[in-house]
PQR file with spaces between the fields and no chain letter, atoms N, CA, C, O and H, PARSE charges and radii, in Angstrom:
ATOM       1  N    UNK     1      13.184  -17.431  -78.020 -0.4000 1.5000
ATOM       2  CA   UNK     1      12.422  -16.559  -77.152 -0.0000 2.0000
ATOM       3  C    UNK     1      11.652  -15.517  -77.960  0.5500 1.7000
ATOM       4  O    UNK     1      10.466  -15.382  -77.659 -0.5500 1.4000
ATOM       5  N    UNK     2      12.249  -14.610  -79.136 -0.4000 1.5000
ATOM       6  CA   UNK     2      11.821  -14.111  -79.890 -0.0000 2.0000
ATOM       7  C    UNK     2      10.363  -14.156  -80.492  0.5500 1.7000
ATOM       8  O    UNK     2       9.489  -13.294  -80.582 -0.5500 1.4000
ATOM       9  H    UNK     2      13.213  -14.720  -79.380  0.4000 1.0000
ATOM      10  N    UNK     3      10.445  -15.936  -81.000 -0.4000 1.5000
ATOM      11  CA   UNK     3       9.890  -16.555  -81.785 -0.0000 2.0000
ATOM      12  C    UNK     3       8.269  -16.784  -80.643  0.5500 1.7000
ATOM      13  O    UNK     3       7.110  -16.838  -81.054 -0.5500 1.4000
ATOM      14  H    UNK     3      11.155  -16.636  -80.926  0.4000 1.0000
ATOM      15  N    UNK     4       8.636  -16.855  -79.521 -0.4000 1.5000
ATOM      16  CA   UNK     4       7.915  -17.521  -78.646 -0.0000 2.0000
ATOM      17  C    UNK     4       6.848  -16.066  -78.055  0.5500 1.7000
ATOM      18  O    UNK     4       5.728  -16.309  -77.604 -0.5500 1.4000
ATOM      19  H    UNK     4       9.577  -16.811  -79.187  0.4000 1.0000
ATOM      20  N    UNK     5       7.386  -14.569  -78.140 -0.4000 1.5000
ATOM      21  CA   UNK     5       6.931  -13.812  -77.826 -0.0000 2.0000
ATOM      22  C    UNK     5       5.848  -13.307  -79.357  0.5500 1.7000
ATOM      23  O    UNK     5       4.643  -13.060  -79.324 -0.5500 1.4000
ATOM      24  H    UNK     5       8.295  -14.372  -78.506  0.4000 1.0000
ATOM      25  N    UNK     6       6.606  -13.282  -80.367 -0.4000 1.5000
ATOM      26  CA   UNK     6       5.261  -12.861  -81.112 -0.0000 2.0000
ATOM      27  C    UNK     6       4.424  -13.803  -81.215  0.5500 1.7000
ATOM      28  O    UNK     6       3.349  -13.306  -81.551 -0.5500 1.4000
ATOM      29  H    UNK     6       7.585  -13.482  -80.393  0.4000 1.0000
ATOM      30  N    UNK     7       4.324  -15.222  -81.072 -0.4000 1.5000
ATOM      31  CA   UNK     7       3.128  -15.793  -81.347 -0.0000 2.0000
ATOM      32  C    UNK     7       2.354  -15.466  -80.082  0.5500 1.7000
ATOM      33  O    UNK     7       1.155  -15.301  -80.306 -0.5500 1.4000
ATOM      34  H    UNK     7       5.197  -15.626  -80.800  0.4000 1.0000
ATOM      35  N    UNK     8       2.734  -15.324  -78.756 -0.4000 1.5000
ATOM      36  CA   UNK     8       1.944  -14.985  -78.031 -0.0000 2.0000
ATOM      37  C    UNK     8       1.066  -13.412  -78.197  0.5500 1.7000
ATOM      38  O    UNK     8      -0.109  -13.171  -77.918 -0.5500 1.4000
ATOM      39  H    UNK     8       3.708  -15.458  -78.574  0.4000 1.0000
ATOM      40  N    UNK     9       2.400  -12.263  -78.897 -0.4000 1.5000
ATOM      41  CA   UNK     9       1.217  -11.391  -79.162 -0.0000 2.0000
ATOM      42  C    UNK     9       0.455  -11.375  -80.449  0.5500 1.7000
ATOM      43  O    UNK     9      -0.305  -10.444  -80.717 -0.5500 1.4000
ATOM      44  H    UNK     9       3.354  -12.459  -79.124  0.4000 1.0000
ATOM      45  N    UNK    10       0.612  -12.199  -81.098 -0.4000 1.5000
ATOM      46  CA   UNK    10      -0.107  -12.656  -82.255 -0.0000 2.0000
ATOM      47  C    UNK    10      -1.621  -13.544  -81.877  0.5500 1.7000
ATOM      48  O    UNK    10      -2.495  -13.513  -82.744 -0.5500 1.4000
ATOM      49  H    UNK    10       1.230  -12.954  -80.880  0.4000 1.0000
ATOM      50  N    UNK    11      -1.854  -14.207  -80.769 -0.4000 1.5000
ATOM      51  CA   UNK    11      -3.024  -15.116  -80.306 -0.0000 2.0000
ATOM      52  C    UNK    11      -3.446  -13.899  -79.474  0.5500 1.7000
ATOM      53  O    UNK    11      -4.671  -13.944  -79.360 -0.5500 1.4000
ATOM      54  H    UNK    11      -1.145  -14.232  -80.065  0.4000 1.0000
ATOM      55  N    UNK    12      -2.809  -12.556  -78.686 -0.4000 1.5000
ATOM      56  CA   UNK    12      -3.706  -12.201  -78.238 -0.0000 2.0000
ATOM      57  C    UNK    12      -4.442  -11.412  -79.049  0.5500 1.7000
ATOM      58  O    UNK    12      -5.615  -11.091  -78.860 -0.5500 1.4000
ATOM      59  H    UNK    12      -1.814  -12.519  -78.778  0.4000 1.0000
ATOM      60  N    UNK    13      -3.666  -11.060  -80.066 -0.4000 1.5000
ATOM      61  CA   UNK    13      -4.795  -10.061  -81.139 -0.0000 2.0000
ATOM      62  C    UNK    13      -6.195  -10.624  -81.789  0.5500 1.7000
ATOM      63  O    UNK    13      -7.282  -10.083  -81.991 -0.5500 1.4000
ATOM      64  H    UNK    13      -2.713  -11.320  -80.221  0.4000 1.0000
ATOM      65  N    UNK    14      -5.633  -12.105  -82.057 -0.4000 1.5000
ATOM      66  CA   UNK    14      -6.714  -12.638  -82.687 -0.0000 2.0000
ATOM      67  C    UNK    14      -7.528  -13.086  -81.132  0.5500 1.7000
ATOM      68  O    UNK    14      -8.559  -12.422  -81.236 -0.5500 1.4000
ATOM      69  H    UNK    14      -4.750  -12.545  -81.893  0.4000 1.0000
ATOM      70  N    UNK    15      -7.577  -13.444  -80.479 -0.4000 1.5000
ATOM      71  CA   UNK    15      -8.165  -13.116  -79.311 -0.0000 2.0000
ATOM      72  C    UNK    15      -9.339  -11.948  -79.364  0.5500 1.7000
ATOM      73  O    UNK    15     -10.547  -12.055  -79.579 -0.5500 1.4000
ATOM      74  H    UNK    15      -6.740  -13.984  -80.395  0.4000 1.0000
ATOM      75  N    UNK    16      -8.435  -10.683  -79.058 -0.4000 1.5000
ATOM      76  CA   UNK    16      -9.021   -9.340  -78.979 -0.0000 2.0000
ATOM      77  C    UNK    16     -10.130   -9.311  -80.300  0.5500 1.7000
ATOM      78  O    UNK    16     -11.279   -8.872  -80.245 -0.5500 1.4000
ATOM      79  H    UNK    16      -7.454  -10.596  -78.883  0.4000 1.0000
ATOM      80  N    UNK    17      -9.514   -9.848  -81.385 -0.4000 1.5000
ATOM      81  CA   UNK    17     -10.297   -9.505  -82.709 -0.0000 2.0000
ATOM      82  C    UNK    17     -11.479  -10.676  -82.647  0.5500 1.7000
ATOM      83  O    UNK    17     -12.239  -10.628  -83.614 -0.5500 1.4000
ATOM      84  H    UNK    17      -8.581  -10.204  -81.430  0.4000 1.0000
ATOM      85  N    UNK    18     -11.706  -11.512  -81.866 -0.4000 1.5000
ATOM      86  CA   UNK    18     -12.517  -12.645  -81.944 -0.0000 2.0000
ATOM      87  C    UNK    18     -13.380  -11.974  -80.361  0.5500 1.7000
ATOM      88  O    UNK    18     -14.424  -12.617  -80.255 -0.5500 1.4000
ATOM      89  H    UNK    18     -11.088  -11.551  -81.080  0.4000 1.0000
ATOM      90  N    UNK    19     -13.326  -11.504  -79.826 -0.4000 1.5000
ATOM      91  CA   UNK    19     -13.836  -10.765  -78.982 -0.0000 2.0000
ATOM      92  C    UNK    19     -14.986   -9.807  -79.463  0.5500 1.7000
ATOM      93  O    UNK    19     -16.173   -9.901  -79.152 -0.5500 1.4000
ATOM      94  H    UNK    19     -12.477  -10.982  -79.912  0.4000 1.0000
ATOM      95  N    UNK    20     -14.365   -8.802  -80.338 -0.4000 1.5000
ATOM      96  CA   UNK    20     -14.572   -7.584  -81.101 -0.0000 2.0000
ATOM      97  C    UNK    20     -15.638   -8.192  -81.783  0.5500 1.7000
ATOM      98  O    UNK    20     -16.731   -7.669  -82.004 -0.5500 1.4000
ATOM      99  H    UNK    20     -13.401   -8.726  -80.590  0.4000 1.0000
ATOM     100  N    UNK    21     -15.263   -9.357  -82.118 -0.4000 1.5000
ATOM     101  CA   UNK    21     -17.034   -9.609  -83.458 -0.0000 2.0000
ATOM     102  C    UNK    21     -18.090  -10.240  -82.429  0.5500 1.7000
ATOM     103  O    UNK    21     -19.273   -9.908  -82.486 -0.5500 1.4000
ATOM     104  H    UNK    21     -14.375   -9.781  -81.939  0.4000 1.0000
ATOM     105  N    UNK    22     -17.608  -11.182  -81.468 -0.4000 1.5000
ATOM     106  CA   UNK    22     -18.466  -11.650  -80.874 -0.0000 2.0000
ATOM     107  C    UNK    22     -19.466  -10.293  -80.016  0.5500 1.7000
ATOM     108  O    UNK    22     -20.610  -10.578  -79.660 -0.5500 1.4000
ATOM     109  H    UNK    22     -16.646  -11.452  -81.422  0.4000 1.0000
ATOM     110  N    UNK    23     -19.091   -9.334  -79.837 -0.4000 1.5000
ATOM     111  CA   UNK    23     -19.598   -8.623  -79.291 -0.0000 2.0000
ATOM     112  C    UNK    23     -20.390   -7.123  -80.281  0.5500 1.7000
ATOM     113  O    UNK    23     -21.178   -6.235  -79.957 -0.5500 1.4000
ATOM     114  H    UNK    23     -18.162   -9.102  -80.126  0.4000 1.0000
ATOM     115  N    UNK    24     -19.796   -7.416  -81.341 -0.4000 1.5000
ATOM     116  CA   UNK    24     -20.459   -6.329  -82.489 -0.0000 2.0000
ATOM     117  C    UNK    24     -21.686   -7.614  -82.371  0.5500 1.7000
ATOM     118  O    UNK    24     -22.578   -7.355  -81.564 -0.5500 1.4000
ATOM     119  H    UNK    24     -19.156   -8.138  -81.604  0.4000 1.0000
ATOM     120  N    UNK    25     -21.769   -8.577  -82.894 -0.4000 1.5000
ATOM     121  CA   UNK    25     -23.162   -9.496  -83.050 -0.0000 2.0000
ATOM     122  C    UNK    25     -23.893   -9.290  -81.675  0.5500 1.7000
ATOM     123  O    UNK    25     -24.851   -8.568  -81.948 -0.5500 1.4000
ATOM     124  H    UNK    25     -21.045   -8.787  -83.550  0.4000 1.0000
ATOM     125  N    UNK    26     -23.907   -9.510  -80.623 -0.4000 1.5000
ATOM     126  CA   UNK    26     -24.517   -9.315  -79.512 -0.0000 2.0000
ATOM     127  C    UNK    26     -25.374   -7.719  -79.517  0.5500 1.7000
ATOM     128  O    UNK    26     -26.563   -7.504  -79.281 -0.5500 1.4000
ATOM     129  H    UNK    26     -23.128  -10.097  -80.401  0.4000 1.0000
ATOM     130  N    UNK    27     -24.470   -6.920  -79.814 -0.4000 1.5000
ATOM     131  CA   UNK    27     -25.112   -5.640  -79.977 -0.0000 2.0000
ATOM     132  C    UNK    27     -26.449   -5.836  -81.127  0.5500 1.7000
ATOM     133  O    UNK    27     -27.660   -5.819  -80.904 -0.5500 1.4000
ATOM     134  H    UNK    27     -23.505   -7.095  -80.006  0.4000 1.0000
ATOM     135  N    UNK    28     -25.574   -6.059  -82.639 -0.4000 1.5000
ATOM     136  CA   UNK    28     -26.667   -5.951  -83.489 -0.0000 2.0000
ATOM     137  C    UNK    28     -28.060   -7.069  -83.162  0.5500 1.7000
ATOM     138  O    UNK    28     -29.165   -6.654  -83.514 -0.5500 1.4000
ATOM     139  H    UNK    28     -24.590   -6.073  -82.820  0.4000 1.0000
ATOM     140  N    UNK    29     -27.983   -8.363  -82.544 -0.4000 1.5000
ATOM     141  CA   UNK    29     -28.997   -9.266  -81.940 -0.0000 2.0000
ATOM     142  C    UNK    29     -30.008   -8.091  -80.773  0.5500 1.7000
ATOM     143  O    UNK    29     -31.197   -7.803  -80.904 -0.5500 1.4000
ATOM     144  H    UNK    29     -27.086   -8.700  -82.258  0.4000 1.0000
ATOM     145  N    UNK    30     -29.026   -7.599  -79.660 -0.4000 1.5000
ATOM     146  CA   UNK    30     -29.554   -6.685  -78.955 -0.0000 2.0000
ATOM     147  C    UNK    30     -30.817   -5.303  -79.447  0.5500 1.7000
ATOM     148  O    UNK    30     -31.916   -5.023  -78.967 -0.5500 1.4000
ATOM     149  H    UNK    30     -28.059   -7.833  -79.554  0.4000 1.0000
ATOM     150  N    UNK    31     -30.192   -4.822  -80.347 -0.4000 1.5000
ATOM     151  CA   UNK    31     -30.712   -4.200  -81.219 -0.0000 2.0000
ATOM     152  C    UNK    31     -31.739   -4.394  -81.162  0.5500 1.7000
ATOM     153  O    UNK    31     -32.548   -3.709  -80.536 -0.5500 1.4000
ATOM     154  H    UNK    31     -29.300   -5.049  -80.737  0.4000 1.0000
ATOM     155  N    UNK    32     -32.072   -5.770  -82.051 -0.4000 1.5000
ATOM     156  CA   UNK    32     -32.796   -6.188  -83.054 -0.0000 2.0000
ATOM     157  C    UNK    32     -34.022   -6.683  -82.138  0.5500 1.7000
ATOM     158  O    UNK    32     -35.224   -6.733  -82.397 -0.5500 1.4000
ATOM     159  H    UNK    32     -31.415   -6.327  -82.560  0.4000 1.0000
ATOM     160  N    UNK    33     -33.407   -6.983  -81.139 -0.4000 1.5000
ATOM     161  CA   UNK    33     -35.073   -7.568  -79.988 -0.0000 2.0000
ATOM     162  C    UNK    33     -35.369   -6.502  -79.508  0.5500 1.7000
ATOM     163  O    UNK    33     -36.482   -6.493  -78.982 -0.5500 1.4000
ATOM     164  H    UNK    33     -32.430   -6.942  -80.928  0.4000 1.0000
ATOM     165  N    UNK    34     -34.786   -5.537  -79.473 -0.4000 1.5000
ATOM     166  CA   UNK    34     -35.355   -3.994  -78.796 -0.0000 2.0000
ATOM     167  C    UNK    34     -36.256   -3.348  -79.472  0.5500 1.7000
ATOM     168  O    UNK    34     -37.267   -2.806  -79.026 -0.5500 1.4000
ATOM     169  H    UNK    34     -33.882   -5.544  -79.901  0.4000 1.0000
ATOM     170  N    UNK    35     -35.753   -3.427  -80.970 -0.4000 1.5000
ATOM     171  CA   UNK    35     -36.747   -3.087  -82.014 -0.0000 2.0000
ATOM     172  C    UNK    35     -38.402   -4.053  -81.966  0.5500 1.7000
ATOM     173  O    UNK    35     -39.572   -3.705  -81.804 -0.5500 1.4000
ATOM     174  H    UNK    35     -34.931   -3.868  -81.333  0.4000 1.0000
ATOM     175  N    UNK    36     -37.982   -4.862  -82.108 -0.4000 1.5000
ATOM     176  CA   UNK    36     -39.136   -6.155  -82.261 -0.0000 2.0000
ATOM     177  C    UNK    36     -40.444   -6.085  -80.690  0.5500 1.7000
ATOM     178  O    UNK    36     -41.648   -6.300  -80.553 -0.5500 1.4000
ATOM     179  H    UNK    36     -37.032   -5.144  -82.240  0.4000 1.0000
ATOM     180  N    UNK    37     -39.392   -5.696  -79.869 -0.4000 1.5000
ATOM     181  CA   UNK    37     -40.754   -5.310  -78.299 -0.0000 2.0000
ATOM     182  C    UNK    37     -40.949   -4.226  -78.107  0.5500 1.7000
ATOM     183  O    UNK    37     -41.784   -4.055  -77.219 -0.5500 1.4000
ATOM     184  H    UNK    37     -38.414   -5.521  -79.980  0.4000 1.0000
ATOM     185  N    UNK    38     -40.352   -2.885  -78.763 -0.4000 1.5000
ATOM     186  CA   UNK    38     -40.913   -1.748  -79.088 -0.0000 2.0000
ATOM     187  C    UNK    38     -41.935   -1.709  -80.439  0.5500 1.7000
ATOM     188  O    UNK    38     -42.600   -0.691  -80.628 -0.5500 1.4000
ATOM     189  H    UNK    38     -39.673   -3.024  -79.484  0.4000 1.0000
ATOM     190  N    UNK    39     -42.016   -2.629  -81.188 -0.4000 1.5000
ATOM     191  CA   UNK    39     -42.981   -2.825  -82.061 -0.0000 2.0000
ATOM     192  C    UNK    39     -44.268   -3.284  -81.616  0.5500 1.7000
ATOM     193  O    UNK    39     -45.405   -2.875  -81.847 -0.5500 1.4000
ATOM     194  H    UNK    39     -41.476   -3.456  -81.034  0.4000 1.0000
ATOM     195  N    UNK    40     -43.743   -4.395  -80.804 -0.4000 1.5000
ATOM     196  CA   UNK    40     -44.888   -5.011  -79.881 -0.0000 2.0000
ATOM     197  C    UNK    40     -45.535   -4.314  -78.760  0.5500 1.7000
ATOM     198  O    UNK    40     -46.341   -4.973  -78.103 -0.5500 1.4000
ATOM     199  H    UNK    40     -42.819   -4.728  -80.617  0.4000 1.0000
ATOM     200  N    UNK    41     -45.323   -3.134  -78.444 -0.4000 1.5000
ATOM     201  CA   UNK    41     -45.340   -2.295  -77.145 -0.0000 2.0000
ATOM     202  C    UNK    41     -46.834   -1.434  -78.148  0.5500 1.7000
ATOM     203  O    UNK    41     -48.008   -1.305  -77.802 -0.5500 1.4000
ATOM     204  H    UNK    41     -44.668   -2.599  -78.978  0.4000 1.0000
ATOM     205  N    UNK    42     -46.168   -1.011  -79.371 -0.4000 1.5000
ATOM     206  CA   UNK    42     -47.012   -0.037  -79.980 -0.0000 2.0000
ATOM     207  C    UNK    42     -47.931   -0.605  -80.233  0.5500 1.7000
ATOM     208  O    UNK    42     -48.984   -0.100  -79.842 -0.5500 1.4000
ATOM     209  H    UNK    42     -45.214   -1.115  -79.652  0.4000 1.0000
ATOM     210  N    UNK    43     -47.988   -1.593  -80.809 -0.4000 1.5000
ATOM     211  CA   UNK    43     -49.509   -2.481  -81.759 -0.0000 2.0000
ATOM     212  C    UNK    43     -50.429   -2.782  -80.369  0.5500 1.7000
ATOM     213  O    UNK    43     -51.656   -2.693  -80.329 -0.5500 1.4000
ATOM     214  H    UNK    43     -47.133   -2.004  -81.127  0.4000 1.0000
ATOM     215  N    UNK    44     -49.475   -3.195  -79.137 -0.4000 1.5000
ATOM     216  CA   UNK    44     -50.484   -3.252  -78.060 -0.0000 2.0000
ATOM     217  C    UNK    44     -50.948   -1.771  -78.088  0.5500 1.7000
ATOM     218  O    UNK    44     -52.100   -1.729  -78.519 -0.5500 1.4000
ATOM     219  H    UNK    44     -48.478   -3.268  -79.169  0.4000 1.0000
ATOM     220  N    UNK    45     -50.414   -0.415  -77.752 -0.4000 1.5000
ATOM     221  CA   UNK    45     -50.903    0.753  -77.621 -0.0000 2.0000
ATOM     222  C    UNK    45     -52.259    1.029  -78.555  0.5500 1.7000
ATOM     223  O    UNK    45     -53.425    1.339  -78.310 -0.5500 1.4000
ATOM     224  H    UNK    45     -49.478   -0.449  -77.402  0.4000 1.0000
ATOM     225  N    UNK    46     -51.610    0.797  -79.557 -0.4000 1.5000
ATOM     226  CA   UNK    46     -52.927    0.852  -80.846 -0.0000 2.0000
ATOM     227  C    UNK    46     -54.032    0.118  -80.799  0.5500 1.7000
ATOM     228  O    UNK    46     -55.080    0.461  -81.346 -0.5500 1.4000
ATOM     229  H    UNK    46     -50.663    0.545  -79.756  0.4000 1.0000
ATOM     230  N    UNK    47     -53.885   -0.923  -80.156 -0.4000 1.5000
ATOM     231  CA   UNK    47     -55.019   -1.900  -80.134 -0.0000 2.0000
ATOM     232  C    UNK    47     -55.590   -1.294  -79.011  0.5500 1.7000
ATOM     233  O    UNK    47     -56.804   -1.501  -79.027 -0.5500 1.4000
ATOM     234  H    UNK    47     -53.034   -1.201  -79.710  0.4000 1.0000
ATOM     235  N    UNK    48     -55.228   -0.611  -78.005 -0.4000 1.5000
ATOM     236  CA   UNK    48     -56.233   -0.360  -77.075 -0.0000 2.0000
ATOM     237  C    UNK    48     -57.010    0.995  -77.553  0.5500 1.7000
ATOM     238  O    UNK    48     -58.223    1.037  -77.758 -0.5500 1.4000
ATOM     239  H    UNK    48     -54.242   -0.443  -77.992  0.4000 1.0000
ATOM     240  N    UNK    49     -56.016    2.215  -77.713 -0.4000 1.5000
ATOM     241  CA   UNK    49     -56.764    3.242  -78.479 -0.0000 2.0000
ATOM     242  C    UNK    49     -57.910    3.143  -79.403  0.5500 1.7000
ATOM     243  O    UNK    49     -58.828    3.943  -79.581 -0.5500 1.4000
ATOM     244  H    UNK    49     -55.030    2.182  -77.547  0.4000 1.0000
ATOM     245  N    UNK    50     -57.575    1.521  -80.187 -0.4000 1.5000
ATOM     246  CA   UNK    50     -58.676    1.641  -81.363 -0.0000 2.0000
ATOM     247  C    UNK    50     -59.739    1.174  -80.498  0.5500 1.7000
ATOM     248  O    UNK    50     -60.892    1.481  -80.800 -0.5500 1.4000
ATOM     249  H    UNK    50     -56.829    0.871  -80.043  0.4000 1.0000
ATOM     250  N    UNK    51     -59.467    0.318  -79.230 -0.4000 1.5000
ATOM     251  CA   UNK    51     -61.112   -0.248  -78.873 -0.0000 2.0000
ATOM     252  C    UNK    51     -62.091    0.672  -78.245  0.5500 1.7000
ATOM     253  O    UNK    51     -61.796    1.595  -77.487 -0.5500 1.4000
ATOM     254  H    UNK    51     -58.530    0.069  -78.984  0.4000 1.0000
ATOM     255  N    UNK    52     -63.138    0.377  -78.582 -0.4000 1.5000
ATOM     256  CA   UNK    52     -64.292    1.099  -78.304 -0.0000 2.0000
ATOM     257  C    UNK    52     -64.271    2.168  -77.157  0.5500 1.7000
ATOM     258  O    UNK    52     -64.348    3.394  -77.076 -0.5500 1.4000
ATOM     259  H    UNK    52     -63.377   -0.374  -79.198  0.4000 1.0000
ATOM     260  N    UNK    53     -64.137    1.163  -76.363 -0.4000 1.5000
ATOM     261  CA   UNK    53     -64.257    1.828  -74.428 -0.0000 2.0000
ATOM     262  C    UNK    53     -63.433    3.306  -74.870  0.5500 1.7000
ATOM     263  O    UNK    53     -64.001    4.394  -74.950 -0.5500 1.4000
ATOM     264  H    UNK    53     -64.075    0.167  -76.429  0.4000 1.0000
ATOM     265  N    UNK    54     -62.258    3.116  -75.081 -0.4000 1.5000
ATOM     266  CA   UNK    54     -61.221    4.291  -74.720 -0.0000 2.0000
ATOM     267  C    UNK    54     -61.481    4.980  -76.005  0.5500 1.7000
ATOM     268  O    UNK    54     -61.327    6.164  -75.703 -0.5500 1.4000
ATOM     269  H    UNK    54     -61.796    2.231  -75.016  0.4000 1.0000
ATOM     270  N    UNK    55     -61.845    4.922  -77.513 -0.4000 1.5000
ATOM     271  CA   UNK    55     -62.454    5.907  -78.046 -0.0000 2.0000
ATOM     272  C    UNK    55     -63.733    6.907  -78.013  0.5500 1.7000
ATOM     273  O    UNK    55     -63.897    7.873  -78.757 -0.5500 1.4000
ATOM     274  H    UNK    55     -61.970    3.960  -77.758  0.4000 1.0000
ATOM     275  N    UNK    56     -64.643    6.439  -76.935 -0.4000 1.5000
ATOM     276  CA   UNK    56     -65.919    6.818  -76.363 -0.0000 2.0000
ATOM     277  C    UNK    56     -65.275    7.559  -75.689  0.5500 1.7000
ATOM     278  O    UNK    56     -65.194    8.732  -76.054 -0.5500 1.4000
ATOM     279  H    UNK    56     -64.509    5.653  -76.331  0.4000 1.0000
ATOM     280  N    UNK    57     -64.588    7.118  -74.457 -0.4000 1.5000
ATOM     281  CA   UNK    57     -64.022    8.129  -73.686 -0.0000 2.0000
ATOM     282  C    UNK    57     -62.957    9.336  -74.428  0.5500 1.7000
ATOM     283  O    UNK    57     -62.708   10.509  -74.153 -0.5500 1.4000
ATOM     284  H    UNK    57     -64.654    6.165  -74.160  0.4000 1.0000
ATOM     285  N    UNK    58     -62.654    8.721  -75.122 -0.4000 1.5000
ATOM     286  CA   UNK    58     -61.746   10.237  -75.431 -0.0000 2.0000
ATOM     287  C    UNK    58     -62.687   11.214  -76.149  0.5500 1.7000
ATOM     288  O    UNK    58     -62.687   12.421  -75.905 -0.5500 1.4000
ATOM     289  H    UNK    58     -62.857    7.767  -75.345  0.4000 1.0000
ATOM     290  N    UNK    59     -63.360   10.720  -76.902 -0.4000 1.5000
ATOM     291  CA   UNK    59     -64.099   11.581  -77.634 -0.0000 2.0000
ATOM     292  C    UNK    59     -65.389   12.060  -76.864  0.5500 1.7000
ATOM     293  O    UNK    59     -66.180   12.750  -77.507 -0.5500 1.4000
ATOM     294  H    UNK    59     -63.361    9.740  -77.100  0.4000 1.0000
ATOM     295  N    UNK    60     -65.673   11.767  -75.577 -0.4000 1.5000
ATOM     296  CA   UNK    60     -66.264   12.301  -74.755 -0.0000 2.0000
ATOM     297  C    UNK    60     -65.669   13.765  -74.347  0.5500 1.7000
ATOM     298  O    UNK    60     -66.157   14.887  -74.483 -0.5500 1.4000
ATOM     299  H    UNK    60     -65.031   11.206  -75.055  0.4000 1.0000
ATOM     300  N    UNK    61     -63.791   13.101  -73.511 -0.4000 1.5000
ATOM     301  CA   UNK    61     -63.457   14.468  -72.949 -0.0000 2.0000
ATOM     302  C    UNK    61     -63.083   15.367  -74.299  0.5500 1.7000
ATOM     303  O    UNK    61     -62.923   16.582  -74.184 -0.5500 1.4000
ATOM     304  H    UNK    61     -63.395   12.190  -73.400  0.4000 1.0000
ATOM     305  N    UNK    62     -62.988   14.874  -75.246 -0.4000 1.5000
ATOM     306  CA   UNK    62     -62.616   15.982  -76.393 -0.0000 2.0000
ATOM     307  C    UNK    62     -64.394   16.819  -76.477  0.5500 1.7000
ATOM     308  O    UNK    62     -64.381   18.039  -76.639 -0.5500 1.4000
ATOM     309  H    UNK    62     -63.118   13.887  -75.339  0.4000 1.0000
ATOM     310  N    UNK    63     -65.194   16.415  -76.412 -0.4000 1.5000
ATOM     311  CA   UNK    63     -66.284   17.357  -76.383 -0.0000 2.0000
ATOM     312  C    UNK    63     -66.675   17.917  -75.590  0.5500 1.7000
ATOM     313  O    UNK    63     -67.592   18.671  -75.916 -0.5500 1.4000
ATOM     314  H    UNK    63     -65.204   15.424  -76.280  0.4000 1.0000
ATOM     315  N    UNK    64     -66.212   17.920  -73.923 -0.4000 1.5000
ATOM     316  CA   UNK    64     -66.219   18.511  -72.982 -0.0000 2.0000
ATOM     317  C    UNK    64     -65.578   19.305  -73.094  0.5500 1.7000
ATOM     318  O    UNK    64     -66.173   20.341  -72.798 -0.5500 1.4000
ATOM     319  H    UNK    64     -65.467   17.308  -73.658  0.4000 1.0000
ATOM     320  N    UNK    65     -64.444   19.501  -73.421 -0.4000 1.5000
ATOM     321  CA   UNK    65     -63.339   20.712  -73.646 -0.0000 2.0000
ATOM     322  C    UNK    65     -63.526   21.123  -74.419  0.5500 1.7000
ATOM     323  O    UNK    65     -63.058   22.261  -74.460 -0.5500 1.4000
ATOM     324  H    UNK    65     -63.961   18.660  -73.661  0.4000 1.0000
ATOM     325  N    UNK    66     -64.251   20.717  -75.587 -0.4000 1.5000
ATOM     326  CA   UNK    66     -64.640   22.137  -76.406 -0.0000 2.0000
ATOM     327  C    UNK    66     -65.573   22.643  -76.159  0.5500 1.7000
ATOM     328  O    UNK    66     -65.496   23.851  -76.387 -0.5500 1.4000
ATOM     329  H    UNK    66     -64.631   19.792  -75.553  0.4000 1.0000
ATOM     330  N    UNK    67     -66.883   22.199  -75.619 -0.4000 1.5000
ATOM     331  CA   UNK    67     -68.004   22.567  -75.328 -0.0000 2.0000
ATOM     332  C    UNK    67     -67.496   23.232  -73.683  0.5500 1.7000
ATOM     333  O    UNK    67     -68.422   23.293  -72.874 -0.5500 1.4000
ATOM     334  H    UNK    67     -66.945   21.219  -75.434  0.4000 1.0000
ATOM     335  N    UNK    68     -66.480   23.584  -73.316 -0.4000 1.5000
ATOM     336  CA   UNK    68     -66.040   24.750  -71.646 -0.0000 2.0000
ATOM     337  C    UNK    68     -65.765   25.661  -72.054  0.5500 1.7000
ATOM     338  O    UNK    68     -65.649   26.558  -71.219 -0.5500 1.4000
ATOM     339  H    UNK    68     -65.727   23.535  -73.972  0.4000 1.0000
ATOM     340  N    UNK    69     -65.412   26.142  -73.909 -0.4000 1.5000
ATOM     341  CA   UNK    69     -64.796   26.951  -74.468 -0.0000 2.0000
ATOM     342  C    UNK    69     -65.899   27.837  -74.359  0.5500 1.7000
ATOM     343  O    UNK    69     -65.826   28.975  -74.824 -0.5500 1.4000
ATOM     344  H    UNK    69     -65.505   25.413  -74.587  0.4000 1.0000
């Protein structure tokens, strides 16, 4: 009976510990695509700032507001 109780709490540790990594990797994967579509979020941002249309316009209202001064 002895014998029969630590291997059972012996499988649940390695259990728990096979748990524990599977879920540290999920995080660091998680991470890692969060990073990668917040990268992709910005280069879209940038790409629109740099195009024409919306630099005309900004640099329109930037000369309106200085020229109200």
């Amino acid at each position: 009976m002895n014998l029969l109780h630590r291997a059972r709490t012996r499988i649940k540790s390695l259990y728990r510990a096979a748990i524990e990594t599977i879920d540290a990797g999920m995080s660091t994967a998680e991470y890692a695509v969060g990073t990668v579509a917040a990268v992709a979020f910005a280069v879209v941002l940038y790409k629109i700032i740099k195009s024409d249309a919306v630099s005309s316009a900004l640099r329109s209202i930037i000369d309106s507001a200085l020229h109200a001064i």
